[in-house]
NUMI-846871 format. One record per residue (C-alpha): x, y, z; residue number from 1; residue in one letter. Coordinates in Angstrom, 3 decimals. Example, Ala and Ser with C-alpha at 12.3 -4.5 7.8 and 13.67 -1.06 7.14 Angstrom:
<pts>
PT; X; Y; Z; seq; type
PT; 12.300; -4.500; 7.800; 1; A
PT; 13.670; -1.060; 7.140; 2; S
</pts>
This chain:
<pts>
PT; X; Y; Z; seq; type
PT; 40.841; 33.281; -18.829; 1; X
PT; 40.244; 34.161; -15.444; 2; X
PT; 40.552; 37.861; -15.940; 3; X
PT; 39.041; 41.370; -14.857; 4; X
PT; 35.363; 39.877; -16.379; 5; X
PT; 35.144; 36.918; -14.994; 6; X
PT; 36.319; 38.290; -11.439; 7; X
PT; 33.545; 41.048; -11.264; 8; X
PT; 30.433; 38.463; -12.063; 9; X
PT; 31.797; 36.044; -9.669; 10; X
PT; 32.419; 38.568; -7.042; 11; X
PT; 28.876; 40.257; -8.077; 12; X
PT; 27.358; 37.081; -6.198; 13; X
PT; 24.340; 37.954; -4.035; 14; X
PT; 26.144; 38.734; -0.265; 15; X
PT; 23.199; 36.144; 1.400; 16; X
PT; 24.816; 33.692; -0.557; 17; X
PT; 27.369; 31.368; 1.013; 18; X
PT; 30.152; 31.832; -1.246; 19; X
PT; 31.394; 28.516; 0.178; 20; X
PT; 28.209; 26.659; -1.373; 21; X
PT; 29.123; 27.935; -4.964; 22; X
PT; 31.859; 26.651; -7.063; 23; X
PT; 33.324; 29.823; -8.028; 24; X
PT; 35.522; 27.719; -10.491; 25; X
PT; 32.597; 26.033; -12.196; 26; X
PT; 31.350; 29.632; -12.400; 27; X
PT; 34.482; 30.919; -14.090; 28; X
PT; 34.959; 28.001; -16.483; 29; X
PT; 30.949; 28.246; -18.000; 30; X
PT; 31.702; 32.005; -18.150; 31; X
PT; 35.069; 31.229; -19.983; 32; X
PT; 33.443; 28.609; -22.669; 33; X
PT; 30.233; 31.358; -23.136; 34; X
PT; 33.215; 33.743; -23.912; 35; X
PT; 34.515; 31.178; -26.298; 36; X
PT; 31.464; 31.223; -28.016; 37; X
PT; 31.098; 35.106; -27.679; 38; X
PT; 34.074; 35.804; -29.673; 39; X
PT; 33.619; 33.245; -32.053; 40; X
PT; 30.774; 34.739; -33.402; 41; X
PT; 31.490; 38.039; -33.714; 42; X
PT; 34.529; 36.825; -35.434; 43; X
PT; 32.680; 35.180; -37.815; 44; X
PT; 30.558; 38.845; -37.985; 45; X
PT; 27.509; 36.962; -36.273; 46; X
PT; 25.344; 39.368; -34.314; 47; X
PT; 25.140; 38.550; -30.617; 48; X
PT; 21.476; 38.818; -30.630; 49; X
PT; 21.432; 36.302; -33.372; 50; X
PT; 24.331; 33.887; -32.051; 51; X
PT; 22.369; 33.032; -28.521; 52; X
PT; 19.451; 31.602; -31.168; 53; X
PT; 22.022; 29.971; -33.016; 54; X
PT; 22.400; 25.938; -32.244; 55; X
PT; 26.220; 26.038; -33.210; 56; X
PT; 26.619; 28.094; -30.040; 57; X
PT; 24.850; 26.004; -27.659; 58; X
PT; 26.264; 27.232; -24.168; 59; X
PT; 25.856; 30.530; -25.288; 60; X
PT; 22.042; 29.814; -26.396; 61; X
PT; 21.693; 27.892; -22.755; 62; X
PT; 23.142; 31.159; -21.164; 63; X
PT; 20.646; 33.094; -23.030; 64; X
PT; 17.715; 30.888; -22.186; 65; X
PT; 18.840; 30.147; -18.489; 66; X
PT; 19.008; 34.248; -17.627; 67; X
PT; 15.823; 34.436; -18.877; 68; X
PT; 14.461; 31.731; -17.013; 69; X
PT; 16.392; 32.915; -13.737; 70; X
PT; 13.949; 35.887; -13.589; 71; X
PT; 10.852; 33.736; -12.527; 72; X
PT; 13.147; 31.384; -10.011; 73; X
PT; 11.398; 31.616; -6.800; 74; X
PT; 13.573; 33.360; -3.916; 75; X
PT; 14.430; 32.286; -0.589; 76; X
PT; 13.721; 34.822; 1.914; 77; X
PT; 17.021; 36.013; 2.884; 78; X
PT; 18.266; 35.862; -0.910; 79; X
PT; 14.589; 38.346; -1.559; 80; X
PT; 15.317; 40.918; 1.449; 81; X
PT; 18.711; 41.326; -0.215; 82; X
PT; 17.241; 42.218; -3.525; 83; X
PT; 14.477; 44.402; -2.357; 84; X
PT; 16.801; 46.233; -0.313; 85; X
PT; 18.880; 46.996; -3.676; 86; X
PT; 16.146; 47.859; -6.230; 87; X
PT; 15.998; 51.192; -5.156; 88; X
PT; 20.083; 51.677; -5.080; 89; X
PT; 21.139; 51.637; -9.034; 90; X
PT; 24.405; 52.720; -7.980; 91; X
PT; 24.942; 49.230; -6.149; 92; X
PT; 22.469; 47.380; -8.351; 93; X
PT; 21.854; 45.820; -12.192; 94; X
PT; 22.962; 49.757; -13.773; 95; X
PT; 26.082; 50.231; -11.755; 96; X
PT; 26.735; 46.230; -12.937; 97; X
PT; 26.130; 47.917; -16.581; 98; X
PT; 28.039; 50.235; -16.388; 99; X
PT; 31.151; 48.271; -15.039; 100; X
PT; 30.935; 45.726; -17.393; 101; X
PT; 30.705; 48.446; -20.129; 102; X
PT; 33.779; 50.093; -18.537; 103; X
PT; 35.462; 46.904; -18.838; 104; X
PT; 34.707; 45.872; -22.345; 105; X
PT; 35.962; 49.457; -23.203; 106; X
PT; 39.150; 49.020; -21.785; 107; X
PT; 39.700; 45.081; -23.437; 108; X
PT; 40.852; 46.735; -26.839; 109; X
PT; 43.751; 45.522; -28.387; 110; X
PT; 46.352; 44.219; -26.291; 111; X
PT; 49.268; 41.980; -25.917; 112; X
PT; 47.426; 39.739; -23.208; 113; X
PT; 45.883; 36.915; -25.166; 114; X
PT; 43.095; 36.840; -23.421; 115; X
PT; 42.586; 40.438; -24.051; 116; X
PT; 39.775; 39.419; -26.694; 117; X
PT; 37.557; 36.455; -24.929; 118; X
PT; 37.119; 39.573; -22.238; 119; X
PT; 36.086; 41.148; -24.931; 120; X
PT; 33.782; 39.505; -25.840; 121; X
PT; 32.350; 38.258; -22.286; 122; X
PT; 31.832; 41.904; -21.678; 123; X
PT; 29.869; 42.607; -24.463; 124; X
PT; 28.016; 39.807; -23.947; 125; X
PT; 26.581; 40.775; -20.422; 126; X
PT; 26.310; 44.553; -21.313; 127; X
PT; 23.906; 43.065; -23.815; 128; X
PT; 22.210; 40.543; -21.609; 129; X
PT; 21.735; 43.341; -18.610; 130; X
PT; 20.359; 45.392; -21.430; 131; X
PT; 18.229; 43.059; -22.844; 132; X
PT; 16.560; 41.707; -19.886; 133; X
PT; 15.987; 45.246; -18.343; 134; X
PT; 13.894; 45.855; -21.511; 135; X
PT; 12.159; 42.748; -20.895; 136; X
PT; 10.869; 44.023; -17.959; 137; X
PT; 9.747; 47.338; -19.647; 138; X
PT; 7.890; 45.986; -22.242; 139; X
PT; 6.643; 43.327; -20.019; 140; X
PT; 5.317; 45.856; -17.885; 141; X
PT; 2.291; 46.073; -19.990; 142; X
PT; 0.780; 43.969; -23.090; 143; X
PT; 1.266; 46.797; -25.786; 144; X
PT; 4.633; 45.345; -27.358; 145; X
PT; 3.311; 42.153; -27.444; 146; X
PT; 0.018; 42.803; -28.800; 147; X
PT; 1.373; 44.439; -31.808; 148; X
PT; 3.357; 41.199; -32.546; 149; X
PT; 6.878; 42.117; -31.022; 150; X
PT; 8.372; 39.354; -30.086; 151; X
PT; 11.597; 38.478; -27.232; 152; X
PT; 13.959; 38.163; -30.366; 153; X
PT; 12.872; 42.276; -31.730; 154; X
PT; 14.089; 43.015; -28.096; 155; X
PT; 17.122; 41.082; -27.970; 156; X
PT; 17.896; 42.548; -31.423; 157; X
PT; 17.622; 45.940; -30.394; 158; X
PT; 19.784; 45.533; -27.278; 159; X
PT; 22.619; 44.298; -29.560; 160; X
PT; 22.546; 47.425; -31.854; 161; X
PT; 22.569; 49.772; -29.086; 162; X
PT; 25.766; 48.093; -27.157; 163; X
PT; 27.253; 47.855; -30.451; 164; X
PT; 26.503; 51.260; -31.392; 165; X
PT; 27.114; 53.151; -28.320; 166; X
PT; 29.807; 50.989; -26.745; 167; X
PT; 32.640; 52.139; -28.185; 168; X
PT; 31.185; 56.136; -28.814; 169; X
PT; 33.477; 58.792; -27.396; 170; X
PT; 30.716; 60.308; -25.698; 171; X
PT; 31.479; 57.130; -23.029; 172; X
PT; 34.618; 58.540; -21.842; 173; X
PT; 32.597; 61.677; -20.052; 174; X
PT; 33.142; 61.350; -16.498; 175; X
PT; 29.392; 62.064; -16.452; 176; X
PT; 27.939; 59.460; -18.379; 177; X
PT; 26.824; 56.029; -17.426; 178; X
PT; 26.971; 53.587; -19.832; 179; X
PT; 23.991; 51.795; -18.729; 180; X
PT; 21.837; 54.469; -18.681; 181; X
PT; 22.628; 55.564; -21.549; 182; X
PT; 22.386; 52.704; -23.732; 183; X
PT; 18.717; 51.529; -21.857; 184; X
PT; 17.379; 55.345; -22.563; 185; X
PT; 18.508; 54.708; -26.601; 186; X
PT; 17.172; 51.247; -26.345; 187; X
PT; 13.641; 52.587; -24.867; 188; X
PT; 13.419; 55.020; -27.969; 189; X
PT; 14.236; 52.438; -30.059; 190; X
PT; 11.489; 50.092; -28.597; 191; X
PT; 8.922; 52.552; -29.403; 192; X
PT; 10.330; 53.241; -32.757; 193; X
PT; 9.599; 49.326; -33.365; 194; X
PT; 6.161; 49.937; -31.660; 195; X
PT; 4.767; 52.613; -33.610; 196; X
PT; 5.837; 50.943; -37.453; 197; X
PT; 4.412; 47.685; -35.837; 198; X
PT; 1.269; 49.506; -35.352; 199; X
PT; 1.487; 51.562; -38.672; 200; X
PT; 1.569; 48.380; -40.405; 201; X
PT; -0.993; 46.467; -38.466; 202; X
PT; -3.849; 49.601; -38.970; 203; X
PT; -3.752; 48.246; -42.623; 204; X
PT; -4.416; 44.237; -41.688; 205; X
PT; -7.552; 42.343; -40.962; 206; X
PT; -9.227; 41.788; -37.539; 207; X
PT; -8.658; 38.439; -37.518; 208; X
PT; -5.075; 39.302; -37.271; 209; X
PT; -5.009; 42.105; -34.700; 210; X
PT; -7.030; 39.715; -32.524; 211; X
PT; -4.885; 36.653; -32.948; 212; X
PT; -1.931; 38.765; -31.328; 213; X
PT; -4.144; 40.462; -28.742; 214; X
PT; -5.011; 37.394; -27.565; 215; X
PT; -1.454; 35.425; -27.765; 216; X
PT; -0.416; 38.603; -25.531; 217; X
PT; -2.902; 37.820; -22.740; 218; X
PT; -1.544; 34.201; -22.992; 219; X
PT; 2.059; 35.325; -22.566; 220; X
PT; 1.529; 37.528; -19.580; 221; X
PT; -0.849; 34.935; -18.055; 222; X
PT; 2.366; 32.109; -18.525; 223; X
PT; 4.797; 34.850; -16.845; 224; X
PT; 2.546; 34.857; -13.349; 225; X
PT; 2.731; 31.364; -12.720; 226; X
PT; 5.726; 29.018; -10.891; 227; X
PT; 8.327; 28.518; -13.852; 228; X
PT; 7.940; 24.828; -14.411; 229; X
PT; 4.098; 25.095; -14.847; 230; X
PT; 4.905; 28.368; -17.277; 231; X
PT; 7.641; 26.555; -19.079; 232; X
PT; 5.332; 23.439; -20.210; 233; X
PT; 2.294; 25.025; -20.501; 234; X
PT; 4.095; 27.500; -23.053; 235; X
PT; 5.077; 24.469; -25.069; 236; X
PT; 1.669; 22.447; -24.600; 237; X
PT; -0.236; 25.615; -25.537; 238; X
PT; 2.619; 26.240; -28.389; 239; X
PT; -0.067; 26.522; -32.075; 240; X
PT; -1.457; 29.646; -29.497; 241; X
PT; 1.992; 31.201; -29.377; 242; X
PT; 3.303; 30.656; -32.846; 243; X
PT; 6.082; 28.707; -31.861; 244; X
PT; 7.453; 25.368; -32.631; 245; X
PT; 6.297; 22.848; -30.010; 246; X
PT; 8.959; 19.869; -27.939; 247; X
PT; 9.299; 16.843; -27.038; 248; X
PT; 9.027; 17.167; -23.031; 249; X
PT; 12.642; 15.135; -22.645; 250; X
PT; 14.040; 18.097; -25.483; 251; X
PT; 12.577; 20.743; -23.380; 252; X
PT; 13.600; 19.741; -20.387; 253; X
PT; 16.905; 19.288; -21.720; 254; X
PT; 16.823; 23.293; -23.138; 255; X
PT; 14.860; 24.591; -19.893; 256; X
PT; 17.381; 23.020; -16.607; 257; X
PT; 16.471; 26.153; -14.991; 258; X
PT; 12.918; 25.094; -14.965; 259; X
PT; 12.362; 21.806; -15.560; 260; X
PT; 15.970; 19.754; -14.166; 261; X
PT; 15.489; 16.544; -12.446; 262; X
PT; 11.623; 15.876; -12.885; 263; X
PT; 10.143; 12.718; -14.644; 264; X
PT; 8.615; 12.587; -17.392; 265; X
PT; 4.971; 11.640; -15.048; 266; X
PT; 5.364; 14.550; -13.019; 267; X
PT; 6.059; 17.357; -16.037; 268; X
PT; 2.689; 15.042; -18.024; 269; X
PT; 0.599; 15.986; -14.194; 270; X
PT; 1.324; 19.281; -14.100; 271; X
PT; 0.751; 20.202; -17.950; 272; X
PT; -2.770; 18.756; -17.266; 273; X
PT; -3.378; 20.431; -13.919; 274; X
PT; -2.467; 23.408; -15.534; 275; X
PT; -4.488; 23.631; -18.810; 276; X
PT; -7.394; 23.062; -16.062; 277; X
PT; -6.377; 25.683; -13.702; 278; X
PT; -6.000; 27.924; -16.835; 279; X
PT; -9.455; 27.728; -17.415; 280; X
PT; -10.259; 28.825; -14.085; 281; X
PT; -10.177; 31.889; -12.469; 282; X
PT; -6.484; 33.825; -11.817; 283; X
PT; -6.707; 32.856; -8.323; 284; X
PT; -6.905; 29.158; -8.976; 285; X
PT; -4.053; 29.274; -10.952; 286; X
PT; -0.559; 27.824; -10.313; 287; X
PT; 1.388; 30.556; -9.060; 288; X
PT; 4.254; 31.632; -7.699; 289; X
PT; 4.003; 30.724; -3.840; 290; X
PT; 7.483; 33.313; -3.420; 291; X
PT; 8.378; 35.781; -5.172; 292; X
PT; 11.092; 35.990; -7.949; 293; X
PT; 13.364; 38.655; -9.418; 294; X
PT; 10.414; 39.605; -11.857; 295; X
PT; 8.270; 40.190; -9.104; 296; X
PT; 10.430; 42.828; -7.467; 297; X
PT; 11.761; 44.261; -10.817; 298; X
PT; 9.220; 44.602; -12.871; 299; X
PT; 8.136; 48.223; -14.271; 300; X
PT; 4.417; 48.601; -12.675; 301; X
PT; 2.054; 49.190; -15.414; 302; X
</pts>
């Protein structure tokens, strides 16, 4: 299926990188199995936004996961002066991406090519993931989402029914319009639609409550300034705080590769305990990022 899709994210590669250091084919054949997956579940009427949580799709869930976790990957210099000299150029950056990848999935109706549907689906799929994560970054950009219990899987969910909604709207074939920009500006209202009933409904609850999320919200932005590995195990040692199921560290290393590949099982035990110290500490004695990483230079200031 190496078609119009899985050309443009292959050729999308960063220009600093040596192209002759990256197996484009590996690259084209994980894309190819996530778009396996992909179509699957919409044929089976799954949700996107639900399918990458789903364990009978697990390279789409790692895909999901490993995006995610590519945000707080520490740069190398040349590979950072590429990317801050493209924030500023959305034609040329993440939106024009968007907004190819939307043309694309627009065009992959029905068709004789067989591979007219895996496309498809791969397009829809990263329209949704460049969605989702540029919310992310929004919400991120202060605590208010989180403090009023709104959690990564509310965001994912409203990326889906935007793309869905939107994707295939007439209003798309104006010259004018940009997909991407279109679809984040719906998503954004729809974020603060979910905001407000969150906080509606939370006006009626106890304290206890409202200060159980507050406080799980500081912990969650606190994780997201520090090196990946050290947020990734500290998230799961600190996991009754969060609300979410804890791991074994051998299963989450296994889920996390991003963060966690190739380190033993002393090394991930030293730095859970160095961490929970430093934690206690002030910000400045904590382990952060030495370099900085794609949510560094993206982020939305607060």
């Amino acid at each position: 299926m190496y078609g119009p899709v899985t050309e443009a994210v292959s050729n999308a590669l960063p220009a600093p990188v040596e192209r002759n250091a990256v197996d484009l084919g590996d690259l084209r054949a994980e894309l190819e199995t996530v778009a396996h997956q992909a179509r699957d579940a919409l044929d089976q009427g799954i949700p996107l936004s639900c399918a990458v949580a789903d364990p009978q799709f697990p390279e789409l869930v790692q895909f999901h996961q490993d995006l995610r976790d590519a945000l707080f990957v520490e740069l190398p210099g040349d590979l950072r002066s590429w990317v801050e000299g493209g924030v500023d150029r959305a034609d040329h950056g993440a939106v024009g991406f968007v907004d190819a990848l939307a043309d694309l999935a627009r065009a992959a109706g029905p068709s004789d090519d067989p591979s007219a549907p895996l496309q498809r689906a791969l397009a829809e799929l990263l329209v949704f993931e460049g969605l989702r994560l540029r919310l992310l970054l929004a919400v991120w950009g202060t605590e208010d989402f989180e403090r009023l219990g709104g959690e990564d899987s509310d965001i994912d969910a409203i990326a889906w029914a935007e793309v869905e909604q939107l994707l295939d709207d007439p209003a798309m074939d104006e010259q004018q319009v940009r997909p991407g920009l279109l679809m984040y500006a719906a998503a954004r209202v729809s974020v603060a639609r979910e905001a407000a009933e969150r906080a509606s409904a939370l006006r009626i609850s106890g304290p206890d409550l409202r200060e159980r999320l507050a406080m799980r919200a500081r912990l969650r932005a606190a994780l997201r300034e520090l090196r990946l590995p050290e947020s990734v195990l500290l998230n799961n040692a600190l996991s009754s705080l969060l609300d979410e199921p804890r791991m074994e560290l051998r299963e989450l290393q296994q889920a996390r590769p991003v963060a966690l590949e190739g380190m033993s099982r002393q090394a991930m035990d030293q730095r859970v305990s160095r961490g929970r110290r430093a934690l206690s500490r002030t910000p400045s004695e904590w382990p952060r990022r030495r370099k900085a990483a794609l949510y560094d230079l993206l982020r939305t200031p607060a």
